[in-house]
FIDREN-254519 format. One record per residue: residue in three letters; residue number from 0; chain; x negated, y negated, z negated of N, C-alpha, C, O in turn. Coordinates in steps of 0.05 Angstrom, whole numbers. Layout:
N
 code pos unit     nu     nv     nw    cau    cav    caw     cu     cv     cw     ou     ov     ow
  ALA NUM    A      X      Y      Z      X      Y      Z      X      Y      Z      X      Y      Z
...
This chain:
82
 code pos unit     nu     nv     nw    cau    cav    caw     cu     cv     cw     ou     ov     ow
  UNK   0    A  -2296    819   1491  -2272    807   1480  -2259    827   1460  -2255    820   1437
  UNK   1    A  -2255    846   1467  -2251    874   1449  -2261    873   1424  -2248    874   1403
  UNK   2    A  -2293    872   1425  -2306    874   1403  -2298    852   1390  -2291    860   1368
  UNK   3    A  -2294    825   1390  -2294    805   1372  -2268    804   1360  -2262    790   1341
  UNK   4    A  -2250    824   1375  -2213    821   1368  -2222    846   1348  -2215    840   1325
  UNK   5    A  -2233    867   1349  -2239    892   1336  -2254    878   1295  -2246    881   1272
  UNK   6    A  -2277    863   1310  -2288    856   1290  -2269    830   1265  -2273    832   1241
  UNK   7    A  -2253    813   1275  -2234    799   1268  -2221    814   1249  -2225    810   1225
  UNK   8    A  -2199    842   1261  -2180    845   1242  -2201    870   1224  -2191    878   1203
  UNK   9    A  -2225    880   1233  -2236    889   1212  -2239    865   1177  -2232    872   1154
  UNK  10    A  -2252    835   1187  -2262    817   1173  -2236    812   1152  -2240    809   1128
  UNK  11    A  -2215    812   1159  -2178    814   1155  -2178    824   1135  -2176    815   1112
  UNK  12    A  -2181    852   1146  -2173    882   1130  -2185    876   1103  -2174    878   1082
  UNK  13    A  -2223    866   1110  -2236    869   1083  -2228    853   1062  -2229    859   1039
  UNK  14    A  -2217    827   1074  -2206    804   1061  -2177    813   1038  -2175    809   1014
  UNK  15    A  -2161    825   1055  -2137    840   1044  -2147    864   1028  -2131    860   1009
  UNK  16    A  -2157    878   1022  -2170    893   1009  -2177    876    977  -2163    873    956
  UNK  17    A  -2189    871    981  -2201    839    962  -2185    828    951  -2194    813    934
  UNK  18    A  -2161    828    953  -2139    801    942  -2118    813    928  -2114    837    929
  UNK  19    A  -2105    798    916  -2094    817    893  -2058    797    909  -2058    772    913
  UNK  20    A  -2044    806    913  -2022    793    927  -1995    803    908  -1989    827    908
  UNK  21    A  -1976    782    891  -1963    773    878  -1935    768    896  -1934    760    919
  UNK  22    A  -1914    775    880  -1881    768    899  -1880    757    863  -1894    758    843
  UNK  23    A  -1854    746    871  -1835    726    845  -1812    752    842  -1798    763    859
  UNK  24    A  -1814    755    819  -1792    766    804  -1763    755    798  -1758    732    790
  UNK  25    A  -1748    773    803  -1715    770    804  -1703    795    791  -1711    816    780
  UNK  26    A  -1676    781    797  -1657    808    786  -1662    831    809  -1674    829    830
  UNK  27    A  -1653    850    799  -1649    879    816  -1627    879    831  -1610    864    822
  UNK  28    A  -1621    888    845  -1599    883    864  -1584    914    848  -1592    934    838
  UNK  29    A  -1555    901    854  -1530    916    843  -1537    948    839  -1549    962    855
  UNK  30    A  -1527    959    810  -1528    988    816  -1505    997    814  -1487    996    797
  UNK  31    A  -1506   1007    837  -1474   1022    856  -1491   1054    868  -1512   1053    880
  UNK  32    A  -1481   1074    863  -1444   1068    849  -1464   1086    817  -1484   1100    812
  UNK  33    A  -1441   1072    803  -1447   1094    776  -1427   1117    769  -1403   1116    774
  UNK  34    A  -1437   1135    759  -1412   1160    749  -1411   1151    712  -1427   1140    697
  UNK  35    A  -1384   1162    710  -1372   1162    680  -1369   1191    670  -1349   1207    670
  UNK  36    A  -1390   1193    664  -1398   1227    651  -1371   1235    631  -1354   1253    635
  UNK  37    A  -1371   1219    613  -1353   1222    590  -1343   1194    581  -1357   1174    577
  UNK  38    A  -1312   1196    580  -1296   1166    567  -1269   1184    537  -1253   1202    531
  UNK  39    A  -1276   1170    532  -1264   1175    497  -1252   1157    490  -1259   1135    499
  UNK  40    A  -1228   1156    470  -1224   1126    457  -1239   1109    448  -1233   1085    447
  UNK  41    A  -1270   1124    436  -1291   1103    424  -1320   1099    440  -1340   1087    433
  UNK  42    A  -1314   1113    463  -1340   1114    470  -1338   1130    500  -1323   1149    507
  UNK  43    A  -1367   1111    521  -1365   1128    544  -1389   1135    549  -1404   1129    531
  UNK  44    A  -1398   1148    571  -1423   1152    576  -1425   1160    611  -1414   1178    624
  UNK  45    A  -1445   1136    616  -1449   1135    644  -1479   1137    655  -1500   1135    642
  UNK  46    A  -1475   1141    684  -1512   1147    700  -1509   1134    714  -1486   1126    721
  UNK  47    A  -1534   1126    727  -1528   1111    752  -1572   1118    761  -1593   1121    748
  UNK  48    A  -1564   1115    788  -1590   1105    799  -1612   1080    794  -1604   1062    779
  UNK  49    A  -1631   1079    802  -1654   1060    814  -1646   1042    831  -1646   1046    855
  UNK  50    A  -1637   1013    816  -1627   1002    835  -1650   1003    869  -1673   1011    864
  UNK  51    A  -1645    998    896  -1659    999    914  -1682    982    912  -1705    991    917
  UNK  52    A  -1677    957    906  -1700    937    899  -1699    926    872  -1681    916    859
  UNK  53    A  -1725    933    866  -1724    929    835  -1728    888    830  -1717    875    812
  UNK  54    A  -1747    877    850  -1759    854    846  -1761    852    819  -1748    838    804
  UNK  55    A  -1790    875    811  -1800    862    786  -1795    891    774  -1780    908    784
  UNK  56    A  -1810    893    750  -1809    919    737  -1787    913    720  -1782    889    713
  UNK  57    A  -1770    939    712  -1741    939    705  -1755    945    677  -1772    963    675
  UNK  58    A  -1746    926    651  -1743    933    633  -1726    938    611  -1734    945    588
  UNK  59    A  -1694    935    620  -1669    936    604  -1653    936    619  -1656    918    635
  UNK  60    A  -1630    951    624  -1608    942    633  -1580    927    619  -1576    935    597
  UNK  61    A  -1565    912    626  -1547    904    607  -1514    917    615  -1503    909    636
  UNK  62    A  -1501    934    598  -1479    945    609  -1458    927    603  -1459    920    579
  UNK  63    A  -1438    916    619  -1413    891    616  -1380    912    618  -1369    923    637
  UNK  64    A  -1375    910    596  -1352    932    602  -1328    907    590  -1333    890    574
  UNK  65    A  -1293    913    608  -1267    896    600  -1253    915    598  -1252    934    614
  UNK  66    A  -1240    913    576  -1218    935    568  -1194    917    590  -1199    896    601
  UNK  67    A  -1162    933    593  -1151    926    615  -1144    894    617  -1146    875    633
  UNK  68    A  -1133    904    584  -1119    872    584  -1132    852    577  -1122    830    573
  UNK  69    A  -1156    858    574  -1182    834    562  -1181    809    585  -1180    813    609
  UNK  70    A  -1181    784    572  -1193    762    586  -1226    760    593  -1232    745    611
  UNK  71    A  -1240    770    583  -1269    769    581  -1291    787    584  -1298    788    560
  UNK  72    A  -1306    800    595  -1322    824    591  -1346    816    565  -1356    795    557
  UNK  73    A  -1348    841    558  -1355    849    527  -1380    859    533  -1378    873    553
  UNK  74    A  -1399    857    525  -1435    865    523  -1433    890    507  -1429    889    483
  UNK  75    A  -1437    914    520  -1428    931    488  -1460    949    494  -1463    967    478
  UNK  76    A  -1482    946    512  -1499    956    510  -1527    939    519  -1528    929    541
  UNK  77    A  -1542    937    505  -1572    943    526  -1594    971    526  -1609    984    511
  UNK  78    A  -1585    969    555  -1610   1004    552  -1632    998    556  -1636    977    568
  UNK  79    A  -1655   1015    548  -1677   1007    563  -1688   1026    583  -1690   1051    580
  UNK  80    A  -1696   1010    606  -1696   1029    630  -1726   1044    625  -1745   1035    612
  UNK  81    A  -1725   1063    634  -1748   1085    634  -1760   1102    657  -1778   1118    653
């Protein structure tokens, strides 16, 4: 009995080996927290981590910044992640 449970998840293994296995791509989950290196009247500059789950290779980030009294947030960057 051993042997045929033994030989099974060997036949498994070779199978999984063999196959090329695919997930669906999404957004990255939130990147928290970020630091604000430098803020100026014209300009800021911030870091942040790897978000934890990328789902999917990261190729740009998009920065959304509202000045106080703005109704709307403003696109003022795309980076590209590296």
């Amino acid at each position: 009995m051993k042997e045929a449970e033994s030989q099974k998840r060997k036949e498994y293994a070779d199978k999984l080996a063999n196959m090329t296995l695919k997930t669906f791509k999404d957004v990255p989950d939130e990147v928290k927290p970020f630091k604000l290196l430098l803020c100026t009247d014209d300009r800021f500059s911030i870091e942040w981590e790897t978000p934890i789950s990328n789902n999917g290779v990261l190729t740009k980030f998009t920065i959304y910044f509202k000045e106080r009294d703005a109704v709307e947030y403003t696109v003022n960057a795309e980076v590209e992640a590296f």
